[in-house]
C-alpha positions in Angstrom: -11.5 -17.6 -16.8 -14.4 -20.0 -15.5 -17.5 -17.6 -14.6 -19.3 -18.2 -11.0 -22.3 -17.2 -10.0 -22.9 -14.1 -7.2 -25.4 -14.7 -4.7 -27.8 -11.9 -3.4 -28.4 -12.3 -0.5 -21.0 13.4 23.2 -17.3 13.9 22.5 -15.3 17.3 23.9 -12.8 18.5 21.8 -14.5 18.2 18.7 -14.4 19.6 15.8 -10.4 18.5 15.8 -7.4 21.0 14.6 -6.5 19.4 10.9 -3.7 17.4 9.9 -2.1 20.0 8.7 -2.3 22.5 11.2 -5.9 24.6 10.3 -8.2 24.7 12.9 -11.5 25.2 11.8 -13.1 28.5 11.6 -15.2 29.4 14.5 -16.9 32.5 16.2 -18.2 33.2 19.8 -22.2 33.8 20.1 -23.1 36.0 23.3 -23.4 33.2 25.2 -20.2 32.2 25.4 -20.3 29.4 23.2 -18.5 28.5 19.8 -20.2 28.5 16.3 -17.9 26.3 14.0 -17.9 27.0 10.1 -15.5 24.3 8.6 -15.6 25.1 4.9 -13.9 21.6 4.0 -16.9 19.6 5.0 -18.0 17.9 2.9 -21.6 18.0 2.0 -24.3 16.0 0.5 -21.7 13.1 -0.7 -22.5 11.2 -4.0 -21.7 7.4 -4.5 -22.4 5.8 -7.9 -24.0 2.3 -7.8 -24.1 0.2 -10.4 -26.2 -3.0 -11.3 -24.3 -6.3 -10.2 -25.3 -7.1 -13.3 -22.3 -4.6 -14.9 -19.5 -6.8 -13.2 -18.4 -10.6 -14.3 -17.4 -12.3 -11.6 -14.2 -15.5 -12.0 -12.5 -17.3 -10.1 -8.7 -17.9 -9.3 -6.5 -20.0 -7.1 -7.2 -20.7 -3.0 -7.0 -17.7 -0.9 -6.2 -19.2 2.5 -5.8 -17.2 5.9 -2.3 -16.6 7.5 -3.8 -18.7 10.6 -4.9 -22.0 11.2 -7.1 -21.4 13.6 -8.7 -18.6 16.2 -5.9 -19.0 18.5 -3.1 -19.4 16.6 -3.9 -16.3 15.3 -4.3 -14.6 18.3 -1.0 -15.9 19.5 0.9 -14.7 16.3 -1.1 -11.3 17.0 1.2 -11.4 21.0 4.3 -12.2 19.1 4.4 -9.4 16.4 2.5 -6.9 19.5 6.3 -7.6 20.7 8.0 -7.0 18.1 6.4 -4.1 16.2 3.0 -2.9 17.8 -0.4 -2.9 17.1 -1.7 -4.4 14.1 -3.0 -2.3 11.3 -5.5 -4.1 9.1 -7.7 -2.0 6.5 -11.3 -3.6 4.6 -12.9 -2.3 1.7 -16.6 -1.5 1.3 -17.6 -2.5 -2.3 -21.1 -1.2 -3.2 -23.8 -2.1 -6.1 -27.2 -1.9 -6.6 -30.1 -4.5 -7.4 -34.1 -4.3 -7.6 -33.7 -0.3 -6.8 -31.3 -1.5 -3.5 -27.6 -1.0 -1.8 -25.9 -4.2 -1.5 -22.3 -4.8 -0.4 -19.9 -7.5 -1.5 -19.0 -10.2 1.0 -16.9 -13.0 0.6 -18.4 -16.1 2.1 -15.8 -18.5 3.7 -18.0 -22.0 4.4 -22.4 -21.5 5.2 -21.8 -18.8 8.3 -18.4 -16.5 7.6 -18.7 -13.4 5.7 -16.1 -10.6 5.4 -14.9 -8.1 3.6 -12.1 -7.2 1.5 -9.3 -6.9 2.8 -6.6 -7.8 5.6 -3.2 -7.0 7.8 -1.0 -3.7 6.3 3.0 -4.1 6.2 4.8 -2.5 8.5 4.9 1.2 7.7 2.7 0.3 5.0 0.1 3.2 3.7 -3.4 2.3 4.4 -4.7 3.5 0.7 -1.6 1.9 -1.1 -2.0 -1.6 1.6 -6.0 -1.3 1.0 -5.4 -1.3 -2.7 -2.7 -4.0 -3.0 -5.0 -6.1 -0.3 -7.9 -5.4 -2.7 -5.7 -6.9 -6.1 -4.9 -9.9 -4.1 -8.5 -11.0 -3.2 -10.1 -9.9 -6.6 -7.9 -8.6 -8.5 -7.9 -10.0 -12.1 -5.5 -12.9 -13.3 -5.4 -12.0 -16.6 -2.4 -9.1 -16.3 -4.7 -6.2 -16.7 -3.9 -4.2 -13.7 -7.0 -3.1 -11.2 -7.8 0.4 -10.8 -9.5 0.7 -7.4 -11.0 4.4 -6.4 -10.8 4.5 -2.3 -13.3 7.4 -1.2 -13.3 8.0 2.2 -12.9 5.8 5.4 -16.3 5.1 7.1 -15.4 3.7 10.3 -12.7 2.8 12.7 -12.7 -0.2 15.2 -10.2 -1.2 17.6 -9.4 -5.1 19.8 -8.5 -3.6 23.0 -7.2 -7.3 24.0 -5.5 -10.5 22.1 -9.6 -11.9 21.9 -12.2 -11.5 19.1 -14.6 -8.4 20.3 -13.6 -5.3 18.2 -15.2 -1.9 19.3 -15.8 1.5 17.1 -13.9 3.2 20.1 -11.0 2.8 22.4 -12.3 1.4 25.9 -11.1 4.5 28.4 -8.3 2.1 30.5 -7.4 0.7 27.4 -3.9 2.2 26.6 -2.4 0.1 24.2 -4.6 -1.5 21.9 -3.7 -4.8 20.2 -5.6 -4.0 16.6 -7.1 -0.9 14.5 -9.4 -1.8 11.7 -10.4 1.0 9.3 -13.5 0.8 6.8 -12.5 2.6 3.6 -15.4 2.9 0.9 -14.2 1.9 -2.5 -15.8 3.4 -5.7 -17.0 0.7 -8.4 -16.1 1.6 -12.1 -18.9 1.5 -14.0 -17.9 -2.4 -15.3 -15.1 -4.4 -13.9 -14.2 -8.0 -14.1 -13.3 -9.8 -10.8 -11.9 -12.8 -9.3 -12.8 -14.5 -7.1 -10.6 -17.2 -4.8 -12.1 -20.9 -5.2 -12.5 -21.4 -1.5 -14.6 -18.0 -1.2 -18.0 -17.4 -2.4 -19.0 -13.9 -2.9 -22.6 -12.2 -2.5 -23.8 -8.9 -2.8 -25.9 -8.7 0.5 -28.6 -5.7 0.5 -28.4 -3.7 3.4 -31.9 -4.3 5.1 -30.2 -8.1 5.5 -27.1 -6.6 7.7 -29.2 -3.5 9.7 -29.2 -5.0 13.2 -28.2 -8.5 12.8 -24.5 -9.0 14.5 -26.0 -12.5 14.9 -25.9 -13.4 11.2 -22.7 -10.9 10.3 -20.7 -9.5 13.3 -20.7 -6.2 15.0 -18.9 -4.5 12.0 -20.9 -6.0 9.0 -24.3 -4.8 10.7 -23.3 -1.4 11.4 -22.3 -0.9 7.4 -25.9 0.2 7.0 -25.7 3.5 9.6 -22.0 4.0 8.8 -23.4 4.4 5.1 -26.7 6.5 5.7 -24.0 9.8 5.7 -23.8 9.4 1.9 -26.3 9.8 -1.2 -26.8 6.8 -3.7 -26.9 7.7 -7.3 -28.5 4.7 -9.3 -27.0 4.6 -12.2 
């Protein structure tokens, strides 16, 4: 396998009754209000980073979108809204470290387009299981050795109220059926791994001061990576 280089480059109702039925424990103070006690919270989260330097980096066969173009895809987005609903599309957050800093792995598509892992679910599809499979297919090995990927937690949600590009990380209030949800899942690196990478893409391992507060340079969901991720502690391995 050929190596290539990697670039550096107020809400009521809440907290919300489980999935499966356990509300969270809470108790009245004298002023009427509620104390909540949630004993599955999850505190002071640990991610391990690893250098880029741990992972080799190939390259495999064209990845190319379903889409020609913007509007085609926004016109196969109406047909399937007919047929079987919203669109369910997942992306995978894929961390390392360099010089003592966070970086995420993008995949560059020509000098201005960067993304991340990722893509559309199947119908009835389950968003770990789709995430992983999506995962395989944009850097999954080629050599038969099957990928492991650890998925984490989910660090963000964004939904297209409309058949048009803005995405938000709510649903607009007279927005009743909307035509996409995204979810951001952050996937644990192993220690070493070997990807590949498609021949049209490039991918680079952007730090995070590069993506706070510039939606000019990455889009609205790439820029808020660095606050969605502030929640969890970064072990430097």
């Amino acid at each position: 396998m050929a190596s290539s280089q990697v670039s550096n480059k107020s809400g009521s109702g809440w907290p919300r009754r489980g999935s499966q039925g356990q509300a969270d424990a809470a108790s009245s103070n004298n002023n009427g209000t509620q104390k909540y006690t949630n004993q599955a919270l999850t505190i002071n989260r640990t991610i391990n980073l690893y250098p880029l330097t741990n992972y080799t980096f190939g390259t495999k066969e064209p990845l190319f979108e379903k889409d020609p173009s913007v509007p085609s895809r926004f016109q196969r987005m109406r047909e399937e809204f007919d047929r079987i609903g919203m669109r369910r599309s997942v992306e995978g957050v894929l961390l390392v470290h360099e010089h003592g800093l966070p970086h995420v792995l993008l995949l560059q598509l020509g000098t201005t387009f960067f993304k991340l892992p990722g893509g559309e679910l199947n119908a009835g599809e389950d968003e770990v299981e789709g995430l992983k499979r999506l995962l395989s297919e944009t850097l999954g090995r080629q050599d038969g050795v099957k990928q492991e990927w650890i998925v984490e937690d989910t660090i963000g949600n964004w939904w297209r109220p409309n058949f048009e590009p803005p995405q938000y990380p709510y649903i607009p209030p007279h927005i009743t059926k909307p035509k996409e949800h995204k979810r951001l899942f952050l996937v644990q690196l192993h220690e070493k791994a070997l990807f590949a990478v498609p021949k049209n893409y490039k991918l680079v391992a952007a730090p995070l001061f590069e993506l706070y507060d510039n939606s000019q340079g990455y889009g609205p969901i790439i820029s808020s990576l660095p606050q969605a991720l502030c929640r969890f502690n970064f072990i430097y391995m």
